[in-house]
N, C-alpha and C positions, 0 to 999 in steps of 0.2 A: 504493500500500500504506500501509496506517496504522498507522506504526511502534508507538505507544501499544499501539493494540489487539493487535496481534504481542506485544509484550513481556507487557499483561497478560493472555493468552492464555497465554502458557509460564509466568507464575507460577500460574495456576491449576492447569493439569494437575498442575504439580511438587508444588503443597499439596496435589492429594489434592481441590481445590475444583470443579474442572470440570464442568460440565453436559455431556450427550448433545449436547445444541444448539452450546454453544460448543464441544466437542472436533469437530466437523463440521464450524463456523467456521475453526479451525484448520489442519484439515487442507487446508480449500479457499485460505486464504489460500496457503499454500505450496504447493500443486499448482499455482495459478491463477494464480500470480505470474508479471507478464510483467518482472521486476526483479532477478534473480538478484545480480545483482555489488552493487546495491543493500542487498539482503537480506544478501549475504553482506560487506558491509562493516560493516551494522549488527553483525550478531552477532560481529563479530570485536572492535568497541569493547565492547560486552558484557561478552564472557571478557577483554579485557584488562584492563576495571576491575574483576576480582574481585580479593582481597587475595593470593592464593596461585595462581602459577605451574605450571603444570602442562600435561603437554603432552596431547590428545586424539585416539585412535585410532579407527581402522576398527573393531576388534573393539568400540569401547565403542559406536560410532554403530548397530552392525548388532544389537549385544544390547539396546538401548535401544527400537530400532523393532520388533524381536519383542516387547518387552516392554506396548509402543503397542497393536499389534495384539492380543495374546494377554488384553488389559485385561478382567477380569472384568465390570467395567462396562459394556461395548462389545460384549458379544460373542454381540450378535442382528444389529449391526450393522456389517459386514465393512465395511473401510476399501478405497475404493474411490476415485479420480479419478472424478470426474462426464463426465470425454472418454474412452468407451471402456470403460470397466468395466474397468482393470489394477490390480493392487494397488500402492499407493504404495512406491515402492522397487524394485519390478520392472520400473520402465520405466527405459529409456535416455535418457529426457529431461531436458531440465535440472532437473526437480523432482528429479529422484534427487540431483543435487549439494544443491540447497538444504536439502531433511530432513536430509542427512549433516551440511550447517553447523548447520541447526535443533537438532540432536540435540547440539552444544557447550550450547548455552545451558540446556537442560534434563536431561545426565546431571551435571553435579554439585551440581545442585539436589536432586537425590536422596536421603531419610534411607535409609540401609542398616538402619535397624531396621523401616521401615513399608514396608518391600518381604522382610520376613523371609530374611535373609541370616544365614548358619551364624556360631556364633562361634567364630572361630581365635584369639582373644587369649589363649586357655591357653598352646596348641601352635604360635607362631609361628616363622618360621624368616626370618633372614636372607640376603640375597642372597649370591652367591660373590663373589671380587673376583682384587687379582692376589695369584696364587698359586702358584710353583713348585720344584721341585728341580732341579740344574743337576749331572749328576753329569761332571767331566773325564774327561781319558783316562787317567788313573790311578788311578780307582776313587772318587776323593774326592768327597764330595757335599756340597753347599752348597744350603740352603736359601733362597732369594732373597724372599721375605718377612721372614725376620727381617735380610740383610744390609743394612747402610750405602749409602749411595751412596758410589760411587768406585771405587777399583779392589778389584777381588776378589778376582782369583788372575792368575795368569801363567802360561804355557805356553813355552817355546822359543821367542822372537820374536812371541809374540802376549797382548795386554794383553787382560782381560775387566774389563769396566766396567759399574755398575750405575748407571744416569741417576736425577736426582732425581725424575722421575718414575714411575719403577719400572721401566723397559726395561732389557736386556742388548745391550749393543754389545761385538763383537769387533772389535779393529784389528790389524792384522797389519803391522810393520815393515818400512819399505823398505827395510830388506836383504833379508828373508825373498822379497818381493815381488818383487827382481832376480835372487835366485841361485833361487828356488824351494825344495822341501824333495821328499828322496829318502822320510821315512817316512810315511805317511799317519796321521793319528793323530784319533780321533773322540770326540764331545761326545755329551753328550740334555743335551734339557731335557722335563722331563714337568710335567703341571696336572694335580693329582686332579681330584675329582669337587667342585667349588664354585670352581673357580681359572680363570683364565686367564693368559697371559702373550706379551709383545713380545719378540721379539727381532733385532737386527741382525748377522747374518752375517757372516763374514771377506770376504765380496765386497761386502758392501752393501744385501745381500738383508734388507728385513722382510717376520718372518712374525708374525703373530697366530696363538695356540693357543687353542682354544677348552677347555672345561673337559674332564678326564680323554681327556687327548692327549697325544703325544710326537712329537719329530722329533729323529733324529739325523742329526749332519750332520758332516763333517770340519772341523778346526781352521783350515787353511787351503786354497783350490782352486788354488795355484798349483802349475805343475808336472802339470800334467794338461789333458788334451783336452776335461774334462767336468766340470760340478758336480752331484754327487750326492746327496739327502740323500731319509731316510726317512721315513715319516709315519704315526703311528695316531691314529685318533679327527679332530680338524677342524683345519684351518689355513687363514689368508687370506693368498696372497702376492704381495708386490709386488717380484718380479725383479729383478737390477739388470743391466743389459748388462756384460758380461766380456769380454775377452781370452785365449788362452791365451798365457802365457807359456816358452821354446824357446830354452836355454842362452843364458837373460838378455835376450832380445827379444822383445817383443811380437808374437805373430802375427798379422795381418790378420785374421783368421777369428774370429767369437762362439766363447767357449765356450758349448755349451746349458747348459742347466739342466735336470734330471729329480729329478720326485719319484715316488717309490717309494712304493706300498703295495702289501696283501698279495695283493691281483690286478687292479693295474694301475702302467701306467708312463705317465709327464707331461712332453713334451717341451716346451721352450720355449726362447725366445735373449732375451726382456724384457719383460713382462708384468702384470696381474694377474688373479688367479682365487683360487677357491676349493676347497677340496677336503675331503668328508666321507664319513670313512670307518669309522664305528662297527662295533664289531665287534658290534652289539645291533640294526644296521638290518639289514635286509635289501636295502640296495642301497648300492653308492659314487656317490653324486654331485660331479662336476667342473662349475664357473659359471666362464663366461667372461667378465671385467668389461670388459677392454682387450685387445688386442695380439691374440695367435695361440697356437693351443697344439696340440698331436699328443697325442692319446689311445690308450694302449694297453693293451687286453684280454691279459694274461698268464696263461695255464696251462701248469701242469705234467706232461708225458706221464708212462708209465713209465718211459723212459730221462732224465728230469728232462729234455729236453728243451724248452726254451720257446719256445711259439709265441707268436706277436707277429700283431695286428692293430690298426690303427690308422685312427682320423677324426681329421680338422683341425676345430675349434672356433672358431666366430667368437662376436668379443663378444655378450650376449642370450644365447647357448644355452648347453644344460648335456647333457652326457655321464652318460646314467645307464646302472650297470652292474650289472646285478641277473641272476642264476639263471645266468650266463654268459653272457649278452645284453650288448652294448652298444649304445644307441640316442639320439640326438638327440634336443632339444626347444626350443622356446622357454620364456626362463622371466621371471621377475618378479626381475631380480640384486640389488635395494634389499633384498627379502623373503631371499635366500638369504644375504646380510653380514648382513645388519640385528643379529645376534650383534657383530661386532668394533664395531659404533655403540651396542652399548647397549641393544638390544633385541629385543624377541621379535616376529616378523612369519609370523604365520599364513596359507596362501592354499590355506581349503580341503583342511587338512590331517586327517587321521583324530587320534582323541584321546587313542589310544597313543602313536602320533609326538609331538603334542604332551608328554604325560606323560615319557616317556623323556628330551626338551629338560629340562624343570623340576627333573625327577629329579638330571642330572647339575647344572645349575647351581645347583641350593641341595642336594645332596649328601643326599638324602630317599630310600627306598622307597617307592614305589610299589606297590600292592592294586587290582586289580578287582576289584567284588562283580558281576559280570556279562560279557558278551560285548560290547563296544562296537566293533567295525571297521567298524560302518555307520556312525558318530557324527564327522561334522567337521564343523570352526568354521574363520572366514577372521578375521582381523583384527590391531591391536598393542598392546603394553603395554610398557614397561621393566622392564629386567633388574634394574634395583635399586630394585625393591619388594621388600616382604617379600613372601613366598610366598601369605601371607595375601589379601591385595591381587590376588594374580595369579590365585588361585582363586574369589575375590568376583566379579571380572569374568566369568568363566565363567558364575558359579551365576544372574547375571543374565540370563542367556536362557530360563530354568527346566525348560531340556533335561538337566543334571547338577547334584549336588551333591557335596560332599568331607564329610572326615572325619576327624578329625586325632589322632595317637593320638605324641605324641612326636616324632620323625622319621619318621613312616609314615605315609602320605596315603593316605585308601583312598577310590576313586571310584566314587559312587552312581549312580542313575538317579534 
């Protein structure tokens, strides 16, 4: 392969300079390349000596190769592998990996004015961050954006602590820990809609909240068979193994752990998963990262009687609970956290779903000028663009555009 020629090949296309002939050259260098890890370590020194850090996704490589393909220039002449007639991108060959590296070196060569891209710089909006209210069991509410680090409040033998890097740790005093406590007494913490937030548990439990969510949960789990806590909207949790504690000894036995939503219950003894339960989705989805978990479908009879049915989950799969249904699946669990790391990971998702995500974490309405349930995109972007940015990458497939009116995004065709 002739590294030269590769390089001045992707600066043509990106200037807008390419011939028929050379974009042909192009494409067969990179189909026909018998050098992949070659090819793909050039382009990796490439992007590293650009001046500005940035990291590049799926969704940008897959809106980049429609955009290839879709090229007004090109388009008597359908991009094709010369083995086989497949369109480039559709095969499972190792060319599929190298376009996706190819595709670093020339999307941020890109002018976003000579590919006519909407302008948000009126109406932009800022990402969400950590954001939340922490109300005690005595009604008093603490705003934990504006608090200090250090300690916050105190409860009967249990210290709330806010870390310098914005999390809420509970510690719970080893008296409390050896004698137990006779009243139960319960916390929230809730994240509007642009917020999230950490928190550590009287057991040890973190959970991550995702934006416009809440968990309440008891002060302390000692003195009990079982650790309870409640959940709406999304949480990431990482378990902590328990004890119950039995007039000041430890019993041999896990306490479980269950989390509660509004129809379904979460058995586990230490673990992590995830659980999303919007009251705007129409389904609750359960990801199983590690460990083991019991899934249970709860309804309510007429005699409030609660029926219980329950699957065990292994790591990979997800428990989805939709119309009264509960069903298994394998899933993509990096795409289902990919929220507590920072980002947004799409996998062939409708572009409701999507809207709904952006909605809550930059705190926007949302407008359809049309019917789009047929319309999904797969790919990633980070949470902390401006919305601006997150909607650019979209309008580059030239399948949708926005519209930006204040805080009201409204989606075109």
């Amino acid at each position: 392969m002739n590294k030269r020629r590769l390089q001045n090949l992707l600066i043509a296309y990106s200037s807008n300079k390419i011939s028929i002939m050379e974009y042909n050259e192009l494409m067969d260098l990179v189909t026909l390349s018998n050098h992949d890890a070659e090819l793909y370590a050039f382009m990796q020194k490439v992007w590293d000596s650009r001046p500005t850090a940035q990291s590049f996704s799926d969704l940008q490589s897959d809106m980049l190769y429609k955009r290839i393909i879709g090229d007004s220039r090109f388009d008597r002449q359908p991009i094709q592998s010369k083995k086989g007639g497949i369109k480039l991108w559709q095969s499972i060959a190792a060319a599929a990996l190298v376009l996706m590296t190819l595709s670093v070196g020339l999307f941020f060569y890109l002018d976003d004015k000579a590919i006519g891209l909407s302008d948000f710089a009126t109406h932009d909006v800022k990402p969400g961050g950590n954001n939340a209210v922490l109300t005690l069991a005595n009604g008093r509410k603490i705003e934990l954006t504006d608090a200090a680090a250090g300690k916050i409040a105190e409860q009967s033998g249990l210290s709330i602590k806010k870390t310098a890097d914005g999390q809420i740790v509970y510690e719970v005093s080893s008296r409390v820990k050896a004698m137990g406590k006779e009243e139960i007494t319960y916390n929230t913490i809730e994240t509007p809609k642009g917020g999230q937030y950490q928190v550590h548990l009287p057991d040890g439990t973190r959970v991550w909240l995702n934006a416009s969510s809440s968990l309440k949960f008891p002060t302390d789990f000692t003195g009990s068979d079982k650790r309870v806590v409640e959940l709406k909207g999304e949480g990431y949790f990482e378990v902590a193994k328990a004890y119950a504690v039995v007039k000041g000894r430890r019993d041999e036995k896990r306490m479980p752990f269950l989390v509660r939503t509004n129809d379904q219950e979460l058995e586990v003894l230490g673990t992590h998963f995830n659980v999303s339960n919007y009251a705007d989705d129409a389904e609750t989805r359960t990801t199983l990262i590690e460990g083991a978990v019991k899934v249970k479908r709860i309804s309510t009879g007429a005699n409030d009687d609660v029926v219980k049915t329950g699957i065990i989950l292994k790591p990979g799969q997800q428990a989805l609970l939709k119309a009264a249904q509960l069903n298994v699946k394998n899933v993509d669990t990096d795409a289902e956290v990919a929220w507590k790391n920072g980002y947004f990971i799409f996998k062939d998702e409708e572009m409701r779903s999507i809207m709904r995500k952006i909605a809550r974490w930059y705190d926007v309405e949302v407008v359809f000028s049309k019917d789009f349930h047929n319309r999904s995109f797969e790919g990633s972007i980070s949470r902390f663009k401006n919305v601006s940015e997150v909607l650019r990458k979209f309008e580059l497939t030239g399948d949708i555009h926005f519209k930006m009116e204040e805080r009201r995004i409204i989606v075109m065709p």
